[in-house]
Backbone bond lengths (Angstrom), bond angles and torsions (degrees), N, CA, C in turn:
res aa  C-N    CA-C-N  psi(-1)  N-CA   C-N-CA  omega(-1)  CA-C   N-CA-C  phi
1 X - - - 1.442 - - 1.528 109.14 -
2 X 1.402 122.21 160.56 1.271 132.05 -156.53 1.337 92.17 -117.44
3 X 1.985 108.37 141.52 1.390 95.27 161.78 1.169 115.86 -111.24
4 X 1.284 140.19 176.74 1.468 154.11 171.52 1.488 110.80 -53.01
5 X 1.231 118.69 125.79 1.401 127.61 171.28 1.639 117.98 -113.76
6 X 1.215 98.15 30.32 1.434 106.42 -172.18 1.825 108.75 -89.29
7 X 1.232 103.17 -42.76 1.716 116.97 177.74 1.916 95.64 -57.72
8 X 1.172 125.61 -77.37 1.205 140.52 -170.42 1.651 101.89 -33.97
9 X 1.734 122.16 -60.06 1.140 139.07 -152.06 1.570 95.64 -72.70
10 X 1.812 125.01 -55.45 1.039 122.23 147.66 1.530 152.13 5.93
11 X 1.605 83.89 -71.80 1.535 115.17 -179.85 1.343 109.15 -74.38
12 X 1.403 120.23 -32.05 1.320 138.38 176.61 1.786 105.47 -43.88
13 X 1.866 93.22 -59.73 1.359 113.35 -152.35 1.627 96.06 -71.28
14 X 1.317 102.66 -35.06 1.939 94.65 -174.73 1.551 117.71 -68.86
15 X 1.207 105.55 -26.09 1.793 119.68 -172.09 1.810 80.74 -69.74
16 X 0.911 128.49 -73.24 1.456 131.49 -136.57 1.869 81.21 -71.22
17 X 0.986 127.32 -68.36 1.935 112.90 177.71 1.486 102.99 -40.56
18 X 1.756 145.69 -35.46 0.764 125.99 -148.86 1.962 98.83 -102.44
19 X 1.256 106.90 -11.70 1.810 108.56 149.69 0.924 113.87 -57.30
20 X 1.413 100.81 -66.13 1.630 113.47 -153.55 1.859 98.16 -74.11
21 X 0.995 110.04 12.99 1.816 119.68 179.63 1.841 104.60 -17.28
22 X 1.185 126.59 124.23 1.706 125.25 164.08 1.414 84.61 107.72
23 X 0.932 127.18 -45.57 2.099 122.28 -169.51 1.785 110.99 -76.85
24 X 0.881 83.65 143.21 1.978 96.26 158.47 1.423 112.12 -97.49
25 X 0.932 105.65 142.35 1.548 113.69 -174.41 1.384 103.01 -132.87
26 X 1.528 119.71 130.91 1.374 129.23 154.84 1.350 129.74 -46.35
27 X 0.854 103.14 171.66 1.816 104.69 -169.11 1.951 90.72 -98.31
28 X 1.329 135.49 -13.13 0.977 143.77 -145.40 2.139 82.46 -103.58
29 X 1.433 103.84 -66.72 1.334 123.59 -177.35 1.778 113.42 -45.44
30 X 1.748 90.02 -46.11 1.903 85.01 169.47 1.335 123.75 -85.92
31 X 1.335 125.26 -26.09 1.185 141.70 129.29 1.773 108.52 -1.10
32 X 1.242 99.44 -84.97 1.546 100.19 179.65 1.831 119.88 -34.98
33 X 1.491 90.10 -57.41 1.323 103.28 -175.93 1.470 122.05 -47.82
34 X 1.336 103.49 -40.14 1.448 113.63 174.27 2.209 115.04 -85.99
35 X 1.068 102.86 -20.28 1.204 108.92 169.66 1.584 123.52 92.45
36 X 1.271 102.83 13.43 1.485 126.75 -147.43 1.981 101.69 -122.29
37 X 1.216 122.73 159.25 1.272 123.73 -177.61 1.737 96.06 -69.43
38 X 1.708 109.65 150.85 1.378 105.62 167.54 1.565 129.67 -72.40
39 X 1.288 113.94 -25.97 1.808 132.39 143.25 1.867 103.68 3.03
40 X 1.699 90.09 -71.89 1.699 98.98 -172.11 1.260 97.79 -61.28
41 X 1.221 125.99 -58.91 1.866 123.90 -159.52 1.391 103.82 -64.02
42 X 1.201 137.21 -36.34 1.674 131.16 151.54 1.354 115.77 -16.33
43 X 1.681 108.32 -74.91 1.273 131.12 -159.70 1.709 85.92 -46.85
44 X 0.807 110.54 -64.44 1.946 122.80 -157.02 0.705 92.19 -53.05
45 X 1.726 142.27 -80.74 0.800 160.06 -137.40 1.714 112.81 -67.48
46 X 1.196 116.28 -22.13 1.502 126.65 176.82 2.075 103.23 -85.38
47 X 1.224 104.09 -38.78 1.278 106.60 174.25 1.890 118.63 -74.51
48 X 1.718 103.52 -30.07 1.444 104.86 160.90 1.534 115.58 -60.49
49 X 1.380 109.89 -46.32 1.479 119.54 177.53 1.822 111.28 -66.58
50 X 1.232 127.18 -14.44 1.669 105.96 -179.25 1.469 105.48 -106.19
51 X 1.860 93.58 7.96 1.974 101.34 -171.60 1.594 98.27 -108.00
52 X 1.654 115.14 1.98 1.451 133.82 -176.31 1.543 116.82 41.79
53 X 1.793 103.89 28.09 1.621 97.19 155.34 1.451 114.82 -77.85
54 X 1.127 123.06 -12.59 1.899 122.61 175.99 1.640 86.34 -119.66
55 X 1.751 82.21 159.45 1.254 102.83 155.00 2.158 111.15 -139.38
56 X 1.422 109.85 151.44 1.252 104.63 -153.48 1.820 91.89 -108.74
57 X 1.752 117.57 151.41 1.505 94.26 170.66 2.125 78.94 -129.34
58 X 1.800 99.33 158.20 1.504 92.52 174.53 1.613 102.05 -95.03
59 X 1.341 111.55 160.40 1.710 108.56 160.80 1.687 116.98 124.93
60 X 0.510 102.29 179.81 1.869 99.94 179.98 1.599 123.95 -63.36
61 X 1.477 105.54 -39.91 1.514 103.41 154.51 1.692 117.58 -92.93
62 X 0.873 125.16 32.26 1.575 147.03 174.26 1.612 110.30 -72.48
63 X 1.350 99.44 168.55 1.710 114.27 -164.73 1.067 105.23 126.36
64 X 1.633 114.70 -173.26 1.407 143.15 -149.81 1.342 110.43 -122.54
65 X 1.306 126.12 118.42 1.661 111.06 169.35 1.515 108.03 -133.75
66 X 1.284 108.91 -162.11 1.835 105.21 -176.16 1.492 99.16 -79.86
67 X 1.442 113.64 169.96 1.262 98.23 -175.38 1.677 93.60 -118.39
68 X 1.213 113.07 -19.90 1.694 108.29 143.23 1.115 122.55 -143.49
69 X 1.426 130.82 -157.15 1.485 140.58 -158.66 1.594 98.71 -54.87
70 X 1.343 112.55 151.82 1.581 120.99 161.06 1.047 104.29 -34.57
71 X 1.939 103.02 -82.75 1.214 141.33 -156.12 2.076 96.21 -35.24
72 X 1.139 104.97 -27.07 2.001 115.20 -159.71 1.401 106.66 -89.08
73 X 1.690 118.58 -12.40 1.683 123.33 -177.34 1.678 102.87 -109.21
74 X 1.114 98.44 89.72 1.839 99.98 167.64 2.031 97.31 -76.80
75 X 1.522 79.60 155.57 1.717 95.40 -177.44 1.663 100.44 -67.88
76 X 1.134 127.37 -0.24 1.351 129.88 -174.55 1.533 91.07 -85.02
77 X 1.229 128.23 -51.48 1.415 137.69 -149.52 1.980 82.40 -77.58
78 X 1.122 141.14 -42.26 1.436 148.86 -177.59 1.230 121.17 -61.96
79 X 1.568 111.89 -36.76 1.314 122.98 -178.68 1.791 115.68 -77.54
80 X 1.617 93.93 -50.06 1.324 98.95 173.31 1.954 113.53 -68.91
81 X 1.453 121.70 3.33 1.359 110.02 -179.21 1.130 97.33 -87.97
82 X 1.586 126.14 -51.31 1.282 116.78 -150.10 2.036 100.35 -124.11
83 X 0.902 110.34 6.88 1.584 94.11 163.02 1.809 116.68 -99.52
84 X 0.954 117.78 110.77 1.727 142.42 -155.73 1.771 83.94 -72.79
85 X 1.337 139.63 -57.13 1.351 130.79 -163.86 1.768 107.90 -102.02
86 X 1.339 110.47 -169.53 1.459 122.97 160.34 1.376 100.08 -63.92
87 X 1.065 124.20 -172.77 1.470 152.71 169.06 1.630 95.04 -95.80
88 X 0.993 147.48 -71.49 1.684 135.90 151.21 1.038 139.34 -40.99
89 X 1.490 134.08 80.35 1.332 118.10 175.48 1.268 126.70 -92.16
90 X 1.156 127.86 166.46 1.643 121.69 -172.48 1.369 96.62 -110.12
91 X 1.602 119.29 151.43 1.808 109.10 169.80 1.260 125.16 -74.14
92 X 1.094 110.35 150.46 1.838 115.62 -165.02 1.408 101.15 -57.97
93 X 1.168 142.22 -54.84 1.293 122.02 157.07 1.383 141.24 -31.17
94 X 1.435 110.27 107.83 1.514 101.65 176.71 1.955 121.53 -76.21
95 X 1.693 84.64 130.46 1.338 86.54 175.34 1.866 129.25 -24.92
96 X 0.853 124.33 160.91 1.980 128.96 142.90 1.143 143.36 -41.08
97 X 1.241 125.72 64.02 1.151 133.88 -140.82 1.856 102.52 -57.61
98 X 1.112 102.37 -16.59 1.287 95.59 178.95 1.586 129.23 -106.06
99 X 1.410 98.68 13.76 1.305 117.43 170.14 1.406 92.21 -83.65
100 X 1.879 117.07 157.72 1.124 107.47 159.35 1.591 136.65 -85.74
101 X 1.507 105.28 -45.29 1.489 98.77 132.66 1.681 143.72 -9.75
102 X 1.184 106.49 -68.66 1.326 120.60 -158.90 1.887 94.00 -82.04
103 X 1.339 118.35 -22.95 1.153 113.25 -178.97 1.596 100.42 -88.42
104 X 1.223 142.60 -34.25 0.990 126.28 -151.91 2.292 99.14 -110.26
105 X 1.279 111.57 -37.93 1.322 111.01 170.66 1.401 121.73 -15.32
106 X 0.510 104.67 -64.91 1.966 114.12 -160.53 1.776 103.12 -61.05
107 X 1.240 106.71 -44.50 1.545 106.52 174.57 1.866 115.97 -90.11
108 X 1.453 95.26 -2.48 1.781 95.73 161.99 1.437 126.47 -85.16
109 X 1.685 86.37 -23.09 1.443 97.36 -161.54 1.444 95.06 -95.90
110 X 1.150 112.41 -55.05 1.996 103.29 176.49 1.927 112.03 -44.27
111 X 1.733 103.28 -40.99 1.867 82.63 178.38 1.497 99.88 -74.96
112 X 1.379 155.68 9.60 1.153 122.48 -170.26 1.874 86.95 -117.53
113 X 1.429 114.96 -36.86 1.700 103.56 -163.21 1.749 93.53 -74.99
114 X 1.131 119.53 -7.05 2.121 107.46 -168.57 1.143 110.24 -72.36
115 X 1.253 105.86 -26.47 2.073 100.23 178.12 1.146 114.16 -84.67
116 X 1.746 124.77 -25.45 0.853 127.64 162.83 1.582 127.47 -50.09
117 X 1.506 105.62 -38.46 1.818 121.71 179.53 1.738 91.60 -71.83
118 X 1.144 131.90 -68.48 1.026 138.96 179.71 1.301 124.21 -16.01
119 X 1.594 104.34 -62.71 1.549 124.43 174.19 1.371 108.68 -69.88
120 X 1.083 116.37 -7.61 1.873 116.03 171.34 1.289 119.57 -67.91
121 X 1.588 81.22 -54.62 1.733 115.90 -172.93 1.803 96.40 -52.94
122 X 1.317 107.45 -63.61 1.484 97.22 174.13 1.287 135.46 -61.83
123 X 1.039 106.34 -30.28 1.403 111.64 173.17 1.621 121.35 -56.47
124 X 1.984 95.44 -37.12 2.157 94.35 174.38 1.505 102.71 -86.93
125 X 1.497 112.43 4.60 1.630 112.74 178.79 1.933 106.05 -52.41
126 X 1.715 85.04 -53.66 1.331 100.04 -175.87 1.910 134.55 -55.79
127 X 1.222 90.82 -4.84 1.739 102.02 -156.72 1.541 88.18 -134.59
128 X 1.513 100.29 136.51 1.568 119.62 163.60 1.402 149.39 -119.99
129 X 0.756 130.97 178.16 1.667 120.42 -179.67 1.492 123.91 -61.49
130 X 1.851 104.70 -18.97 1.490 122.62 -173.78 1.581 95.64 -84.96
131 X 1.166 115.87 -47.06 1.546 131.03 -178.21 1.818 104.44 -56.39
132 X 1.001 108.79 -55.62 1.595 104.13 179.67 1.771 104.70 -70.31
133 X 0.888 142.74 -27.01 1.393 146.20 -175.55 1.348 118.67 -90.36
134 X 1.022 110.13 -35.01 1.419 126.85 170.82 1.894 114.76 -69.21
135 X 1.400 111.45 -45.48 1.359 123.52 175.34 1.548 89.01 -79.75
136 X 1.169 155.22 -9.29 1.801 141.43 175.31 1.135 108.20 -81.21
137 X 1.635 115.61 -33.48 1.167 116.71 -152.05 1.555 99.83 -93.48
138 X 1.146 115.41 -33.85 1.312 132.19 -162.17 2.477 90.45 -75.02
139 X 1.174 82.26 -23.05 1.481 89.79 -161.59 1.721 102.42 -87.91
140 X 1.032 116.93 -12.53 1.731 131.06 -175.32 1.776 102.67 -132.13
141 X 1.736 110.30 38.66 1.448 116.33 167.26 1.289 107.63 -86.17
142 X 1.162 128.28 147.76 1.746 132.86 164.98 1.329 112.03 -71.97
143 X 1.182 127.69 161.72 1.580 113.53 -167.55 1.300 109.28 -97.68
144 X 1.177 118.85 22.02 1.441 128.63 158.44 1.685 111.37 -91.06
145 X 1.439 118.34 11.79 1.589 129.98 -177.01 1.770 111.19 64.09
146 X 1.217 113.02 12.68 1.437 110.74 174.02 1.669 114.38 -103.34
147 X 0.772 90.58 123.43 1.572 116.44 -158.22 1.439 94.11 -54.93
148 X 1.814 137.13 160.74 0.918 139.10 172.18 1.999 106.47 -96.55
149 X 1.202 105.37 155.55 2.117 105.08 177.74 1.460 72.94 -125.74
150 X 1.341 96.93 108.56 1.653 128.58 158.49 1.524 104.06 -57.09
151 X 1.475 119.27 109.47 1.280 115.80 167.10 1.549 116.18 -51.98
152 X 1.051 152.02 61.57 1.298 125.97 -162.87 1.355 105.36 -90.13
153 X 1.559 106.35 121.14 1.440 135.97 151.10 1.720 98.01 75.52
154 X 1.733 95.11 47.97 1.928 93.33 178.63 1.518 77.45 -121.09
C-alpha cells in the first residue's frame, strides 16, 4: 500500500514561502523546487489557501505567500489541511463478520492505533515552519556563516 505524499509535499511548499519570506511565488517557481509538475502544487496549494496558511494574489505581481508568520504554522496545522483521512485506514471492505477476528478488528485496532495518531498530531504540534527553515538555512550557510538566498526557480 501507498502512502500519502501530500503532508511532506506541503511542508515542502511552506518552508520554501517561508525563505523566500516577503515574495510571492508561483506555483510554477515552487514547482521547480520540488521537481514535480506545477498541476500538483495547485492542488495543495488551494487546500493551504481554504486552511488560510497561504494567501494567493492573480496577475503579474501575483503568487503565493504565507498568510502569516512561520513561527504561527505548526506542522500540525499542515497535516490537518491537506491529509483528507486518518493516518490509518481500514479497507473498504468490511471484514467477516463471522470470523472472529474479522468481527472484532476494526474496533481493536482503532482503540489501540488513536493514541498513536494523536501522539503524532502532537508531536508536529511542537515543530514549525520557522523551525524547518531556519535548520535549511542554517544547513546551506557558507563557511563564512552567511547564509545562502536559495535562488528558487530564477
Amino acid at each position: 500500500m501507498n502512502g500519502s505524499s501530500r503532508f511532506v509535499v506541503a511542508t515542502h511548499v511552506l518552508t520554501v514561502l517561508a525563505v523566500k519570506r516577503g515574495q510571492r511565488l508561483s506555483s510554477e517557481k515552487l514547482a521547480w523546487s520540488l521537481d514535480t509538475n506545477p498541476v500538483v502544487v495547485r492542488r495543495l496549494l488551494g487546500d493551504l489557501r481554504d486552511a488560510d496558511l497561504v494567501t494567493s494574489k492573480r496577475g503579474p505581481n501575483g503568487g503565493f505567500a504565507l498568510a502569516r508568520s512561520p513561527d504561527d504554522v505548526t506542522l500540525a496545522d499542515v497535516y490537518e489541511a491537506v491529509e483528507l483521512e486518518s493516518l490509518f485506514v481500514f479497507h473498504p471492505n468490511d471484514p467477516n463478520e463471522e470470523c472472529p477476528v474479522g468481527d472484532n478488528i476494526q474496533e481493536v485496532l482503532t482503540e489501540t492505533l488513536e493514541p498513536a495518531e494523536v501522539a503524532l498530531k502532537d508531536e508536529l504540534e511542537g515543530v514549525t515552519v520557522a523551525d524547518l527553515s531556519d535548520r535549511i538555512l542554517d544547513r546551506s550557510a557558507t563557511p563564512d556563516g552567511e547564509a545562502e538566498n536559495p535562488g528558487i526557480g530564477e
